[in-house]
N, CA, C and O atoms as a Tripos MOL2 file, in Angstrom:
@<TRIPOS>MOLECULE
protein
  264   263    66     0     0
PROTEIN
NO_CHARGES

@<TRIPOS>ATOM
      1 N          62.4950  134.0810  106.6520 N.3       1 UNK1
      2 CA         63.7320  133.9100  105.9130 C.3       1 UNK1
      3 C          64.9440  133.7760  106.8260 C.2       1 UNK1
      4 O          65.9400  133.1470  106.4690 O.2       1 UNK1
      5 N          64.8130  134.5540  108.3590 N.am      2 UNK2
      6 CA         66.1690  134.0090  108.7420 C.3       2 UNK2
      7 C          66.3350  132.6830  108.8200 C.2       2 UNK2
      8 O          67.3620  132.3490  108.2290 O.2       2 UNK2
      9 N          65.5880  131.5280  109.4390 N.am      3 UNK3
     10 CA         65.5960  130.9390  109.7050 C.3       3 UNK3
     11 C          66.1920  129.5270  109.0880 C.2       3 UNK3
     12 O          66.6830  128.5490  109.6510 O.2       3 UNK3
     13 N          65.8930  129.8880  107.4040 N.am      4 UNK4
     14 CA         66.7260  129.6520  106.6090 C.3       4 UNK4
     15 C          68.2830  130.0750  106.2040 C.2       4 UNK4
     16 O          68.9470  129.6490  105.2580 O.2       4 UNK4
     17 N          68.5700  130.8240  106.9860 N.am      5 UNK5
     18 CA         70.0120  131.8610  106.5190 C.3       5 UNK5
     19 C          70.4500  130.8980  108.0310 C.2       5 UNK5
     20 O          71.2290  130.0070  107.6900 O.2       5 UNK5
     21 N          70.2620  130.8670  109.0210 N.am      6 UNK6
     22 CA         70.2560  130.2570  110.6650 C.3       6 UNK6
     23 C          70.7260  128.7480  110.2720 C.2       6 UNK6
     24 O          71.7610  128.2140  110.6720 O.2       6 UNK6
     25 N          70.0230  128.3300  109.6470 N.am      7 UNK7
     26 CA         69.9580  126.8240  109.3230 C.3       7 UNK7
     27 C          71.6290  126.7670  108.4900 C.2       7 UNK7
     28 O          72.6860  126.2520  108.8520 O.2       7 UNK7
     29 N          71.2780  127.4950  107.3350 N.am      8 UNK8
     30 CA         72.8600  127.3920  106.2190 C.3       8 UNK8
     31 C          74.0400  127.7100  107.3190 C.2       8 UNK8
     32 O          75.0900  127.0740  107.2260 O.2       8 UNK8
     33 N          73.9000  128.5590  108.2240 N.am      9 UNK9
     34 CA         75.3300  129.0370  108.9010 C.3       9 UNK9
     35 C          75.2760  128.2780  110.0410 C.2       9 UNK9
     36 O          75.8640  128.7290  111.0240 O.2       9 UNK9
     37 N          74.7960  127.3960  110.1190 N.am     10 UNK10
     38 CA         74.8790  125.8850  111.4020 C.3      10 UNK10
     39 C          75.6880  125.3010  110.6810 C.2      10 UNK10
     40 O          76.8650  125.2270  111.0340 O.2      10 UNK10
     41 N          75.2570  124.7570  109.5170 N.am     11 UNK11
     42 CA         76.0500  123.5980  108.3630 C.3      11 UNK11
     43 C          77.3660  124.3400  107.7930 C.2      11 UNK11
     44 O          78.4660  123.7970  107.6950 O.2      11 UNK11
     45 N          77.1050  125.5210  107.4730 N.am     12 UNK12
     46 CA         78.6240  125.9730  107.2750 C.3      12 UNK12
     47 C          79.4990  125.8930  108.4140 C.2      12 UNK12
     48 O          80.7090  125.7810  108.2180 O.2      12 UNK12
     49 N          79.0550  125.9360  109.5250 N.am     13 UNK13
     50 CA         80.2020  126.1080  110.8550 C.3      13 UNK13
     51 C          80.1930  124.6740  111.1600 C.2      13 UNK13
     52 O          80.9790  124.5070  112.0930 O.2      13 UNK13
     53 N          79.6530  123.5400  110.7960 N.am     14 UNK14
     54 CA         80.4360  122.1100  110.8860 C.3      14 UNK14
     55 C          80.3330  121.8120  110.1660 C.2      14 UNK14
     56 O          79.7840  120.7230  110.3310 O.2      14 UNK14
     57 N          80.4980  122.0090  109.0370 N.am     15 UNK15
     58 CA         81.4000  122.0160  107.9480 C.3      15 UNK15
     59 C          83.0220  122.3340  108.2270 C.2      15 UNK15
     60 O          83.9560  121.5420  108.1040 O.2      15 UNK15
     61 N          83.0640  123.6410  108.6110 N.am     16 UNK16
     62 CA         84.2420  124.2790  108.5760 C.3      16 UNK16
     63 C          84.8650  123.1250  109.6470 C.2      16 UNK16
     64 O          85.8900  122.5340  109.3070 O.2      16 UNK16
     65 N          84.1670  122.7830  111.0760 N.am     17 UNK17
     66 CA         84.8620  122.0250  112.1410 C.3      17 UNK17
     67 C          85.1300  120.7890  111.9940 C.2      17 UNK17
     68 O          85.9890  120.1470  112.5980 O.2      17 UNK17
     69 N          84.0690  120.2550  110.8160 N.am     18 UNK18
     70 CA         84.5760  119.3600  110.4980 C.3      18 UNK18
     71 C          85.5910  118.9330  109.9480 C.2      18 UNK18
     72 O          86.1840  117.8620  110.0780 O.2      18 UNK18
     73 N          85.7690  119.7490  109.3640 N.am     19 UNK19
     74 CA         87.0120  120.2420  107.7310 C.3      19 UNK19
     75 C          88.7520  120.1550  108.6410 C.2      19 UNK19
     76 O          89.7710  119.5240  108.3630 O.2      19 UNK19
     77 N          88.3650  121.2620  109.9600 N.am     20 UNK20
     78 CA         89.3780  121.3930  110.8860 C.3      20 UNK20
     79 C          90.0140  120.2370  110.9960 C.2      20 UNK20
     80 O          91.0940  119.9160  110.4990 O.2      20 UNK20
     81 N          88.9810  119.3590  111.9660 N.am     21 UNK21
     82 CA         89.1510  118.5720  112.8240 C.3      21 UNK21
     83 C          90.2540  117.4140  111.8280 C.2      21 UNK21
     84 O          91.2270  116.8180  112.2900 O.2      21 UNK21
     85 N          89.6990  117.3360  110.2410 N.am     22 UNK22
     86 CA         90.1330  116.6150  109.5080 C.3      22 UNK22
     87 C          91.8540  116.7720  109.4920 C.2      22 UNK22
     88 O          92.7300  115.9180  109.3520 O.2      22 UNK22
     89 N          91.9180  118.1400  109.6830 N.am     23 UNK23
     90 CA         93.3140  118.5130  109.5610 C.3      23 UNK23
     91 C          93.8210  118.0970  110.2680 C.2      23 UNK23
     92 O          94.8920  117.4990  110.1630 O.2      23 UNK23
     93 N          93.0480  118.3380  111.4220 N.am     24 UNK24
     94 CA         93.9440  117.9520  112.8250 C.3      24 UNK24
     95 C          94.4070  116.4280  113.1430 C.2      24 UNK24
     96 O          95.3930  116.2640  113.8620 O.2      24 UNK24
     97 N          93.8150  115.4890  112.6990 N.am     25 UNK25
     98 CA         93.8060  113.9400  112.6140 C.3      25 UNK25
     99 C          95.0450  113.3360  111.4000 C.2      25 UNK25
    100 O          95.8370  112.3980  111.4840 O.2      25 UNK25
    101 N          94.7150  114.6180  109.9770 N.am     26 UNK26
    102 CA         95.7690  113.8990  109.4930 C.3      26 UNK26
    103 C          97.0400  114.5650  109.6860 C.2      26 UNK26
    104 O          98.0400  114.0760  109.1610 O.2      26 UNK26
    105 N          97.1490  115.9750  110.6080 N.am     27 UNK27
    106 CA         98.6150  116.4870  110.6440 C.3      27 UNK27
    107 C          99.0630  115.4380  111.7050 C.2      27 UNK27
    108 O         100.1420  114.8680  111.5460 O.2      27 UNK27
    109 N          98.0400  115.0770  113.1080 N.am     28 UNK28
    110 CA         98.8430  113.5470  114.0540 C.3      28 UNK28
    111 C          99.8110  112.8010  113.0310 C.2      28 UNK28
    112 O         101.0330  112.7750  112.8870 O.2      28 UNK28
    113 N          98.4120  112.0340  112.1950 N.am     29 UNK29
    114 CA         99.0020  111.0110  111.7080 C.3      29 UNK29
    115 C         100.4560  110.6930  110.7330 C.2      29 UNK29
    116 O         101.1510  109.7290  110.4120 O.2      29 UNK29
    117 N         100.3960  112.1320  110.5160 N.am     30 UNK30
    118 CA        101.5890  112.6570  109.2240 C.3      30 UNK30
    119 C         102.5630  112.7760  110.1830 C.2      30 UNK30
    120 O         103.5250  112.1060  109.8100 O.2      30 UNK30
    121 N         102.7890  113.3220  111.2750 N.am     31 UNK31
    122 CA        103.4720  113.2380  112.4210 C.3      31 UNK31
    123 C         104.1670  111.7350  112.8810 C.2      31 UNK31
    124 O         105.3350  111.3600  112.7730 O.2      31 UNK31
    125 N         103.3900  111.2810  113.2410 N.am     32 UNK32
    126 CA        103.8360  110.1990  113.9750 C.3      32 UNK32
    127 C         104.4680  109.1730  112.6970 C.2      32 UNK32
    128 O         105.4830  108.5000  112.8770 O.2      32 UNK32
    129 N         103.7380  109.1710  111.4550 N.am     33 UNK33
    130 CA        104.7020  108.2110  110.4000 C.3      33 UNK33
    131 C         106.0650  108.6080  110.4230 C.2      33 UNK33
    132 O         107.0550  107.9350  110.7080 O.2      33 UNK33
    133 N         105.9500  110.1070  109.9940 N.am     34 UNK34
    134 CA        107.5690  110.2040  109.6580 C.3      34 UNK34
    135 C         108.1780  110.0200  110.8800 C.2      34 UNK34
    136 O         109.4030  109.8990  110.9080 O.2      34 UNK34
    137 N         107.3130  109.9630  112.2360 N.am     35 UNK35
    138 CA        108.8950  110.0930  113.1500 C.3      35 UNK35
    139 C         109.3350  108.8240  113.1900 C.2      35 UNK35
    140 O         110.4820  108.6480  113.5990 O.2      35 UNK35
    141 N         108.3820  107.4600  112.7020 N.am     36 UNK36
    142 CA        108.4410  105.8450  112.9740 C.3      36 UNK36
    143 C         109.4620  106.4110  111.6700 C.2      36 UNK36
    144 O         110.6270  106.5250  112.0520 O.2      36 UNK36
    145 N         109.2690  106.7520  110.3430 N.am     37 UNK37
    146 CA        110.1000  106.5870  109.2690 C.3      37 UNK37
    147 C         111.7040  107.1440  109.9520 C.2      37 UNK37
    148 O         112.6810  106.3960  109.9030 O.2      37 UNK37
    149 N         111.7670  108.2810  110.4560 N.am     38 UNK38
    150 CA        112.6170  108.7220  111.0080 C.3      38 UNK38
    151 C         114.0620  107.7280  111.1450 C.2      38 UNK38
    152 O         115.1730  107.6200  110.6250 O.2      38 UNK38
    153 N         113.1450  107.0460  112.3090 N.am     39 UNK39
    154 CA        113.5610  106.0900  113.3280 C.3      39 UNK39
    155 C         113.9580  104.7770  112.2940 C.2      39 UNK39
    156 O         115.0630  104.3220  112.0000 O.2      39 UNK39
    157 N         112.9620  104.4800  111.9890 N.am     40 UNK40
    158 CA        113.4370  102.9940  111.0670 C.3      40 UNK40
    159 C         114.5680  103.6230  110.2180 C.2      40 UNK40
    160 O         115.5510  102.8930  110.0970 O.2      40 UNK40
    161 N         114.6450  105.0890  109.4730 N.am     41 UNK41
    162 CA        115.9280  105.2780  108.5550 C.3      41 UNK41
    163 C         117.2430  105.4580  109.5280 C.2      41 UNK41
    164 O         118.3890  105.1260  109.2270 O.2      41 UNK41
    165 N         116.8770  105.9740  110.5870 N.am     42 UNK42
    166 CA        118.4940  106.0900  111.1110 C.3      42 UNK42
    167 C         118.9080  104.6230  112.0060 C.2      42 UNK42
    168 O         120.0280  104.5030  112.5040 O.2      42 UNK42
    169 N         118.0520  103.7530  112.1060 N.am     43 UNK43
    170 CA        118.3640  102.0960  112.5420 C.3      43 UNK43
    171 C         119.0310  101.7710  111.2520 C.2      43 UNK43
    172 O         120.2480  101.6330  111.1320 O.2      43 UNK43
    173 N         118.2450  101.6710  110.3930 N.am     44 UNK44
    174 CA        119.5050  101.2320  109.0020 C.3      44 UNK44
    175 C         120.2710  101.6280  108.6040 C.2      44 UNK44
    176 O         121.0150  100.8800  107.9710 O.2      44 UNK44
    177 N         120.5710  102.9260  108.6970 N.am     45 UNK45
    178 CA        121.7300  103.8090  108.1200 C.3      45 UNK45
    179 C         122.6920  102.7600  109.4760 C.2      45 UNK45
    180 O         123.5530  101.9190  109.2180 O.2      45 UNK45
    181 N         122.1820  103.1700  110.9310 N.am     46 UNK46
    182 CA        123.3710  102.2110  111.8410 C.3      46 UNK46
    183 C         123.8370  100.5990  111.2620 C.2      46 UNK46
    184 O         124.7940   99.8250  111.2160 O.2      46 UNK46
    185 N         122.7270  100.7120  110.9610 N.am     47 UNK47
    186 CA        123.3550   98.9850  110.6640 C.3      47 UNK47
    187 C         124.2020   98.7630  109.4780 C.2      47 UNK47
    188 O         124.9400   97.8020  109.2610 O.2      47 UNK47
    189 N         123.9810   99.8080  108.7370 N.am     48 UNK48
    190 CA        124.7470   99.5760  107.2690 C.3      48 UNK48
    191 C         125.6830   99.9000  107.9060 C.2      48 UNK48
    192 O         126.5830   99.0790  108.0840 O.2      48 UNK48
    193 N         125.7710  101.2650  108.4780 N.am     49 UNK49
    194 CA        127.8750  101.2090  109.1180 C.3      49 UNK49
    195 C         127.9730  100.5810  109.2160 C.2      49 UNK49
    196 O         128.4570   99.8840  108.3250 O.2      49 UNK49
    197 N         127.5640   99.9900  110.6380 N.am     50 UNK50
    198 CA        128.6010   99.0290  111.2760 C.3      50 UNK50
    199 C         129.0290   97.7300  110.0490 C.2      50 UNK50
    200 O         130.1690   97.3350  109.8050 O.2      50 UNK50
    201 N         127.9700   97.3380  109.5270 N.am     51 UNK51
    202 CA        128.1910   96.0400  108.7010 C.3      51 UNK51
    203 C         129.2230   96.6910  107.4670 C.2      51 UNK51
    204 O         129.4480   95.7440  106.7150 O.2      51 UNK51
    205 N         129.7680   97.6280  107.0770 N.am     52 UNK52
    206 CA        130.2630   98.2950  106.5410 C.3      52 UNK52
    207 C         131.7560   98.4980  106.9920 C.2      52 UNK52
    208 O         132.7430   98.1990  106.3200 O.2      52 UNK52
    209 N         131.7490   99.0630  108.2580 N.am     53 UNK53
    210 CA        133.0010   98.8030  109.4290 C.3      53 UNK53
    211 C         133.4110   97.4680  109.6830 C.2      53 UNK53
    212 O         134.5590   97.2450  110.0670 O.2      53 UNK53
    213 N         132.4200   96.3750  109.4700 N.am     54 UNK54
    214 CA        133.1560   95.2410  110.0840 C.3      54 UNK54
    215 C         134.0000   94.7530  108.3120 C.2      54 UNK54
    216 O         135.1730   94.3810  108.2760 O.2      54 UNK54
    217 N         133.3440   94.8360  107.3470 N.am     55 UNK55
    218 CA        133.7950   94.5990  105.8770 C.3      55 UNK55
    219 C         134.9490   95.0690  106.0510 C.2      55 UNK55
    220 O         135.8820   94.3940  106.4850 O.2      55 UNK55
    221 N         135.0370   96.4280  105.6980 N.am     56 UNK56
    222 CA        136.5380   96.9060  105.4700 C.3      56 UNK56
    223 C         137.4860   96.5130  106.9380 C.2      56 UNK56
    224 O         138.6540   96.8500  106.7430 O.2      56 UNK56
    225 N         137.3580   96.1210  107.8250 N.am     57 UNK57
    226 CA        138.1530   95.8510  108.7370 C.3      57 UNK57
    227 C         138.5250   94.8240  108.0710 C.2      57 UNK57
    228 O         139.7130   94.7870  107.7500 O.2      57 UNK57
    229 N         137.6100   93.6680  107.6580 N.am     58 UNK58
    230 CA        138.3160   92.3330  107.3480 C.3      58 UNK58
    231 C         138.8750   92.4780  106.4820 C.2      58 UNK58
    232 O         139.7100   91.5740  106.4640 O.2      58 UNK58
    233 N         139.0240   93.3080  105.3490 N.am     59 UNK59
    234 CA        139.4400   93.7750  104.2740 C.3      59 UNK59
    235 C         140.8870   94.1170  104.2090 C.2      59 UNK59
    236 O         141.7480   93.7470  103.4110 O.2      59 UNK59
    237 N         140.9650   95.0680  105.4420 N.am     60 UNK60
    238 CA        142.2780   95.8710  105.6590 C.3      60 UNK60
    239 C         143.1890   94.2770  106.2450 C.2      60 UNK60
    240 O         144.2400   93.7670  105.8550 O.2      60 UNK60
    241 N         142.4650   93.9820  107.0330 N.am     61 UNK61
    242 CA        143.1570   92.8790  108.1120 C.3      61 UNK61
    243 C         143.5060   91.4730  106.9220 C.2      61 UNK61
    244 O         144.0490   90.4690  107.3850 O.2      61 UNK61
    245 N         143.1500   91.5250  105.4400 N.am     62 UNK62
    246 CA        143.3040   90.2590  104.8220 C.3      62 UNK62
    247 C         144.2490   90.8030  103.9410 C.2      62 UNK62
    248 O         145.2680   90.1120  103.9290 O.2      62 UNK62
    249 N         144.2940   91.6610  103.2880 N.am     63 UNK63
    250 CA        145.1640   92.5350  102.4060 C.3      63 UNK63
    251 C         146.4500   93.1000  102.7930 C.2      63 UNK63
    252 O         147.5290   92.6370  102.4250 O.2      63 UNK63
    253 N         146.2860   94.2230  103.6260 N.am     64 UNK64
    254 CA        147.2640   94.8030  104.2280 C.3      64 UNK64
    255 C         148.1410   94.6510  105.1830 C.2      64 UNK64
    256 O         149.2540   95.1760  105.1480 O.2      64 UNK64
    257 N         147.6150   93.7360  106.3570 N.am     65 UNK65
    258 CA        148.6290   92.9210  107.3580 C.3      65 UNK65
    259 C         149.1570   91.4730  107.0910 C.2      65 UNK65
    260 O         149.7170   90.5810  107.7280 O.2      65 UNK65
    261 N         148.6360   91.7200  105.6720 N.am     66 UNK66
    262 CA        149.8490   90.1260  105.1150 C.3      66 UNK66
    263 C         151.5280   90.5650  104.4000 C.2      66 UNK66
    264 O         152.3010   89.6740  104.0470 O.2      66 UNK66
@<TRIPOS>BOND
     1     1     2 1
     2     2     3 1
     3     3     4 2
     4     3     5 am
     5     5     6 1
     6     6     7 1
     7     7     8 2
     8     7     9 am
     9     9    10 1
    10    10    11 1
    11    11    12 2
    12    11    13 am
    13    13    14 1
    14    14    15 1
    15    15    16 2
    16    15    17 am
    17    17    18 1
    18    18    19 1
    19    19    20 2
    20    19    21 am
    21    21    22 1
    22    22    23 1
    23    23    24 2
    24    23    25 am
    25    25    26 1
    26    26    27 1
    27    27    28 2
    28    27    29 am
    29    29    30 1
    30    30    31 1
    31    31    32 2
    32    31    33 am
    33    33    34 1
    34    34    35 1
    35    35    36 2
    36    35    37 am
    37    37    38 1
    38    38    39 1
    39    39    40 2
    40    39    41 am
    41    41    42 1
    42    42    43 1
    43    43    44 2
    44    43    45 am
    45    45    46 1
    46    46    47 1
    47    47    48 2
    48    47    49 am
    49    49    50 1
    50    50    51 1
    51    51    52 2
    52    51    53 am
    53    53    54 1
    54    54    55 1
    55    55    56 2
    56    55    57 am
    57    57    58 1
    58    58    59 1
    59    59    60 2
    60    59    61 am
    61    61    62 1
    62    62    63 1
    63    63    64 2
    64    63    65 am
    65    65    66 1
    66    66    67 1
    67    67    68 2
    68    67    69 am
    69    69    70 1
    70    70    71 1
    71    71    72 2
    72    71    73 am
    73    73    74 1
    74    74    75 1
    75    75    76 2
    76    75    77 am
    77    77    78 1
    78    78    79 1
    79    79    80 2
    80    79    81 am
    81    81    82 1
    82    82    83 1
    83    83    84 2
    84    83    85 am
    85    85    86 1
    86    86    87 1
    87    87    88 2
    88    87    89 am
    89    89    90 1
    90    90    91 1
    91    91    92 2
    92    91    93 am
    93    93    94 1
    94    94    95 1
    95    95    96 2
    96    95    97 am
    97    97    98 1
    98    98    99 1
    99    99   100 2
   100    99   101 am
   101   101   102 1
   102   102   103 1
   103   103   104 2
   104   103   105 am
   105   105   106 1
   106   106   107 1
   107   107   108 2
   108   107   109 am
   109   109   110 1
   110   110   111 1
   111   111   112 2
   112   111   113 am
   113   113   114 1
   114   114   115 1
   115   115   116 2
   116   115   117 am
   117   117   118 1
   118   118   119 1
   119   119   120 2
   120   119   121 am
   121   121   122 1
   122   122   123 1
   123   123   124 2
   124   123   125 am
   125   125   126 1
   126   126   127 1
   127   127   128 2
   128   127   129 am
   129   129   130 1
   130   130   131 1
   131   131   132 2
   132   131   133 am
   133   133   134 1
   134   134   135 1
   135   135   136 2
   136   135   137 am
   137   137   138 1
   138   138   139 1
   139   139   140 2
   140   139   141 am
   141   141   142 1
   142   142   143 1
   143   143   144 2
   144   143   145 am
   145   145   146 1
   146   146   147 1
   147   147   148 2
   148   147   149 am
   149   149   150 1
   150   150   151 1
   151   151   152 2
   152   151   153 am
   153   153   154 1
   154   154   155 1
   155   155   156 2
   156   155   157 am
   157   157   158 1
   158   158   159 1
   159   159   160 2
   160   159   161 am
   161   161   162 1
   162   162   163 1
   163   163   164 2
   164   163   165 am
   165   165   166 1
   166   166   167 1
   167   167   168 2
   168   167   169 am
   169   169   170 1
   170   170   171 1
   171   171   172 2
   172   171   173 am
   173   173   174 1
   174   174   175 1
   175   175   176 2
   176   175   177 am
   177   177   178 1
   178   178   179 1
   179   179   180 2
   180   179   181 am
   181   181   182 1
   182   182   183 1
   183   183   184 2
   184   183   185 am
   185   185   186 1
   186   186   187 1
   187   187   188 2
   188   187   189 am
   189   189   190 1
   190   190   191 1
   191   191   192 2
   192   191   193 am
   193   193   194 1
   194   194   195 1
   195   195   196 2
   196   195   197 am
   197   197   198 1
   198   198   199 1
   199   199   200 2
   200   199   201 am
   201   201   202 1
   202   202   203 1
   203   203   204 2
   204   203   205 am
   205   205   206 1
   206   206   207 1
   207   207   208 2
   208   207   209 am
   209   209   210 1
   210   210   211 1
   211   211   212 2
   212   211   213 am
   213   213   214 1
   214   214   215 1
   215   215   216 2
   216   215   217 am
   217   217   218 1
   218   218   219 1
   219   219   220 2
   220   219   221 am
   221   221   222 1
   222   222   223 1
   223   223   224 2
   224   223   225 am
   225   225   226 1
   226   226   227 1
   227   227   228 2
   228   227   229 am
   229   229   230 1
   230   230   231 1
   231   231   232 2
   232   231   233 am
   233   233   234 1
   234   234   235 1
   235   235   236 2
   236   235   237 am
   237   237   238 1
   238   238   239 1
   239   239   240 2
   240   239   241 am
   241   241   242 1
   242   242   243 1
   243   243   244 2
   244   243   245 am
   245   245   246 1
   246   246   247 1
   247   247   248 2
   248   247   249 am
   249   249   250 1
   250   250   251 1
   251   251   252 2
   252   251   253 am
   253   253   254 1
   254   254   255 1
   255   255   256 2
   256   255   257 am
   257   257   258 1
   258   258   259 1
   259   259   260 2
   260   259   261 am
   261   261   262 1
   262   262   263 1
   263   263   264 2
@<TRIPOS>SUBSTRUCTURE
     1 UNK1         2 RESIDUE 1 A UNK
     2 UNK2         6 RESIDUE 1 A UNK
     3 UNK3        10 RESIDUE 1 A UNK
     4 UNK4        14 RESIDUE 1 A UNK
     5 UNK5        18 RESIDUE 1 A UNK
     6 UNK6        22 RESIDUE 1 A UNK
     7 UNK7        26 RESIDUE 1 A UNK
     8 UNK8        30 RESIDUE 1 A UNK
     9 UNK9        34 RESIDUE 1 A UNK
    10 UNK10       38 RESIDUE 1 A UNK
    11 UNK11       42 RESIDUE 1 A UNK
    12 UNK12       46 RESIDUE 1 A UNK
    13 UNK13       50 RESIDUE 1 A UNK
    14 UNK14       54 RESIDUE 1 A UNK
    15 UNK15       58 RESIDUE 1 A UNK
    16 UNK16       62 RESIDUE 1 A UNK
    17 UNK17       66 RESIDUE 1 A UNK
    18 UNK18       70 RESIDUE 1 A UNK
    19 UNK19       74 RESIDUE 1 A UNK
    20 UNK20       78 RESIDUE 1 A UNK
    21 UNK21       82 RESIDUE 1 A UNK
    22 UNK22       86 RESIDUE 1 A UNK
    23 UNK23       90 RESIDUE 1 A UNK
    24 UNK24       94 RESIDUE 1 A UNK
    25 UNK25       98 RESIDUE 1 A UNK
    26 UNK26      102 RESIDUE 1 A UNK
    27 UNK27      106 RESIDUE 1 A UNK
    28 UNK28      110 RESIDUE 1 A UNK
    29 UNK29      114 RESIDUE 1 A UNK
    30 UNK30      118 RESIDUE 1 A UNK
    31 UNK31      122 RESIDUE 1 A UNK
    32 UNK32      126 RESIDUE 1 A UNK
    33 UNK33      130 RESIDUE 1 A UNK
    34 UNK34      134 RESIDUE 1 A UNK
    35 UNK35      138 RESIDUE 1 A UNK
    36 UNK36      142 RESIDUE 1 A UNK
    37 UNK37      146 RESIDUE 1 A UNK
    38 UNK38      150 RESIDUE 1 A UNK
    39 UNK39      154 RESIDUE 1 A UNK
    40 UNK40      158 RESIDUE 1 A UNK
    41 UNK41      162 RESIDUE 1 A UNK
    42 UNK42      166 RESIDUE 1 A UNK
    43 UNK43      170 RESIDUE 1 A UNK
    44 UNK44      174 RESIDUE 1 A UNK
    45 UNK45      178 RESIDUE 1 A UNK
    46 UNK46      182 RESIDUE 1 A UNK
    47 UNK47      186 RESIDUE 1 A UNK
    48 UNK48      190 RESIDUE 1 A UNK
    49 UNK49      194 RESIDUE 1 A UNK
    50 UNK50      198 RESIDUE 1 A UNK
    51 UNK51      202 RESIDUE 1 A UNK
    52 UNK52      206 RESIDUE 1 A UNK
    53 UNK53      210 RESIDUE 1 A UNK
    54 UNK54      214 RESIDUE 1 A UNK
    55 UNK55      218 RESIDUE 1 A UNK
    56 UNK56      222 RESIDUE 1 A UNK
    57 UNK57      226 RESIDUE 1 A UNK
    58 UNK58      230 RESIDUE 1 A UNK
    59 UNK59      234 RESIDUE 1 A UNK
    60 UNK60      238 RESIDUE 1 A UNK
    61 UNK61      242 RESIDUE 1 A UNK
    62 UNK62      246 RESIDUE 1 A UNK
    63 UNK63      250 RESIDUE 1 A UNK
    64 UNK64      254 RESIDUE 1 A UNK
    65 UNK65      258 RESIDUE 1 A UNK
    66 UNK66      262 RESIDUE 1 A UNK
């Protein structure tokens, strides 16, 4: 009978490492998206300023210095 109890607690312990390992692959991957998301949101947030800054400049400069 151990040998059977030997056998189940092989498969439970890669099981479990497997299970780990799973974590470990998708916490990388969850990682590295948001930091690309990160990155791509604060490139657009820049670009909307500026394109935002250059608007109201022309704005001020068509309106107000006439």
């Amino acid at each position: 009978m151990s040998g059977v109890g030997g056998a189940a607690s092989r498969v439970g312990d890669w099981a479990f490492k497997a299970f780990t390992a799973g974590l470990g692959v998708a916490t990388i991957y969850l990682t590295a998206t948001f930091s690309v998301n990160v990155y791509r949101g604060l490139s657009w947030h820049n670009a909307q300023s500026e394109y935002m800054q250059l608007f109201f400049s022309k704005v001020y400069d068509n309106f107000v210095c006439q």
